[in-house]
C-alpha positions in Angstrom: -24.2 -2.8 -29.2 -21.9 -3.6 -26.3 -22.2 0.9 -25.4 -26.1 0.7 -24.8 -24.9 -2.4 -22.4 -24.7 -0.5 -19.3 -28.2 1.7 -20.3 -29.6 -1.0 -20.5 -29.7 -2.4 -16.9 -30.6 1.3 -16.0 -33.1 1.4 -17.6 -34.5 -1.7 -16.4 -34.1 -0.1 -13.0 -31.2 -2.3 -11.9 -28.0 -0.1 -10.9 -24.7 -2.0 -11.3 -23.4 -3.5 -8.1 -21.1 -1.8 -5.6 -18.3 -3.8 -5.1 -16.1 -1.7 -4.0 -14.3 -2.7 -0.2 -15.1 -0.3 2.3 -12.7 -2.6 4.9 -9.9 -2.2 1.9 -10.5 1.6 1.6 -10.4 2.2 5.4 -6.9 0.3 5.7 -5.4 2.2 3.0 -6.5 5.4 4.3 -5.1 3.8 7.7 -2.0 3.1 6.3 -1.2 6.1 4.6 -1.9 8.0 7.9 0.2 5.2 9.3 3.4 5.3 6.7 3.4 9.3 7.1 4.1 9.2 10.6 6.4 6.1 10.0 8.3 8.4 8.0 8.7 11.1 9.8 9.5 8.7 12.4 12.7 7.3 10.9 13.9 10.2 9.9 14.0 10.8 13.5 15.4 7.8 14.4 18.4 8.1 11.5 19.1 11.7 13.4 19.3 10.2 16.2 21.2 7.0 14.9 23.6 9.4 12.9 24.4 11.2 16.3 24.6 8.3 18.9 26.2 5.6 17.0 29.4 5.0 14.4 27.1 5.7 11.6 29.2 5.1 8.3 28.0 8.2 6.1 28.0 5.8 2.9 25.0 3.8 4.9 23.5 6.5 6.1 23.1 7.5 2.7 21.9 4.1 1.5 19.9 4.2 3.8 18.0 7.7 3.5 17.7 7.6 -0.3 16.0 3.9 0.0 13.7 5.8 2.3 12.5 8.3 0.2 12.1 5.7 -2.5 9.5 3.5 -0.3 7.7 7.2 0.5 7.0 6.9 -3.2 6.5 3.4 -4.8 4.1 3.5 -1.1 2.4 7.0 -2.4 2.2 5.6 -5.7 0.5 1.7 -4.2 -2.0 3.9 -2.0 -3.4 5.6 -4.4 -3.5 3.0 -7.3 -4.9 0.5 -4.7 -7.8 3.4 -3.6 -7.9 3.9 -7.4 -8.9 0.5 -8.4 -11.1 -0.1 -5.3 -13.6 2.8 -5.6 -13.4 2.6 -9.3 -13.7 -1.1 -9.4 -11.2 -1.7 -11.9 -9.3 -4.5 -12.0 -5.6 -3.0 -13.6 -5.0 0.0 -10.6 -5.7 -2.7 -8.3 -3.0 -5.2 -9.9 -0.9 -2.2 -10.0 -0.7 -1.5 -6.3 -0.7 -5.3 -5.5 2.4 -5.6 -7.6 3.9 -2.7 -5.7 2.7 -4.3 -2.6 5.9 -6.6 -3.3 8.7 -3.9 -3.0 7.0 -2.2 -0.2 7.2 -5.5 2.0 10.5 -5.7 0.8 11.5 -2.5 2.0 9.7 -2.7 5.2 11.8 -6.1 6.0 15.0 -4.2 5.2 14.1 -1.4 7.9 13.4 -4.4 10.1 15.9 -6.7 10.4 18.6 -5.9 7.9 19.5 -2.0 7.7 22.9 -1.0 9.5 21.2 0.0 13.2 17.9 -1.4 13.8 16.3 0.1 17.0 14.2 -1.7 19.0 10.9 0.8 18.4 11.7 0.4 14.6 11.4 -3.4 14.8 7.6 -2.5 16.3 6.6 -0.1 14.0 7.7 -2.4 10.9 6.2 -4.9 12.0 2.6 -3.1 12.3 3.3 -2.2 8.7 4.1 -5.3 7.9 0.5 -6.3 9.5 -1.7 -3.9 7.8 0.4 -5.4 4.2 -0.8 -9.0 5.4 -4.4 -6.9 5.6 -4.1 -5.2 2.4 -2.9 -8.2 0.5 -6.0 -10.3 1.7 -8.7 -7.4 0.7 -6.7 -6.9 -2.6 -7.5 -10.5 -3.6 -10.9 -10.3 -2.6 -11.4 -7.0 -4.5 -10.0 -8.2 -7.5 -12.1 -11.6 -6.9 -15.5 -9.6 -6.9 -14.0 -7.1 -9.8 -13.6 -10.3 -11.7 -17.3 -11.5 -11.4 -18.2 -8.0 -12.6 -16.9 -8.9 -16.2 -18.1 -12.7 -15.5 -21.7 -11.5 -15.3 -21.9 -9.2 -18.6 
């Protein structure tokens, strides 16, 4: 009778807990607010890069299409991460921690090791790499608390 589970603490009058992160879901929103203007930002910067300096058109494009792939494994970790925190559920929030990896990754390669790095690029990676350091913290809590969920049935 595991189904009548859940009606059963209803009908007790005890809800199930919230523990949903409001701090996690606030940063994500954050971020993607954060990684859109990011994006439009170095698509600036790689006009401007492509105009001003000896930009070899094979890294250019290396380094465009690698762009639009972090616009979407980060579309895809922002919403599995708000997903998993607001549904409490454990696999969307695994999901966008995994992705959390190639998204650091790519946000290192803008920083340090891309063909031109511009000084205001080396700032606004290294914010991004802050709010990850963030994330990554309220992702283990989450999935801490979405753990003791399952403990206490």
């Amino acid at each position: 009778r595991s189904c009548c589970h859940g009606e059963a603490k209803m009908a007790r009058g005890k809800p199930p807990p919230v523990l949903s992160l409001a701090p996690l879901e606030i940063l994500l929103l954050l971020n993607s607010w954060y990684f859109a203007a990011y994006f439009v930002a170095e698509i600036l910067f790689f006009i401007y890069k492509s105009l001003v300096l000896p930009y070899a058109s094979a890294n250019l494009a290396l380094d465009l299409v690698m762009l639009f792939l972090y616009l979407g494994v980060e579309i895809i970790r922002i919403f599995f991460g708000s997903k998993g925190n607001l549904s409490q559920r454990k696999v969307p929030l695994t999901i966008s921690l995994v992705l959390l990896g190639p998204s650091t990754i790519m946000a290192i390669y803008y920083l340090i090791m891309q063909t031109y790095v511009l000084r205001l690029e080396l700032t606004i990676n290294a914010i991004l790499l802050i709010f990850y350091v963030f994330e990554l913290v309220l992702y283990i809590v989450g999935l801490m608390s979405f753990s003791s969920i399952i403990a206490a049935d």
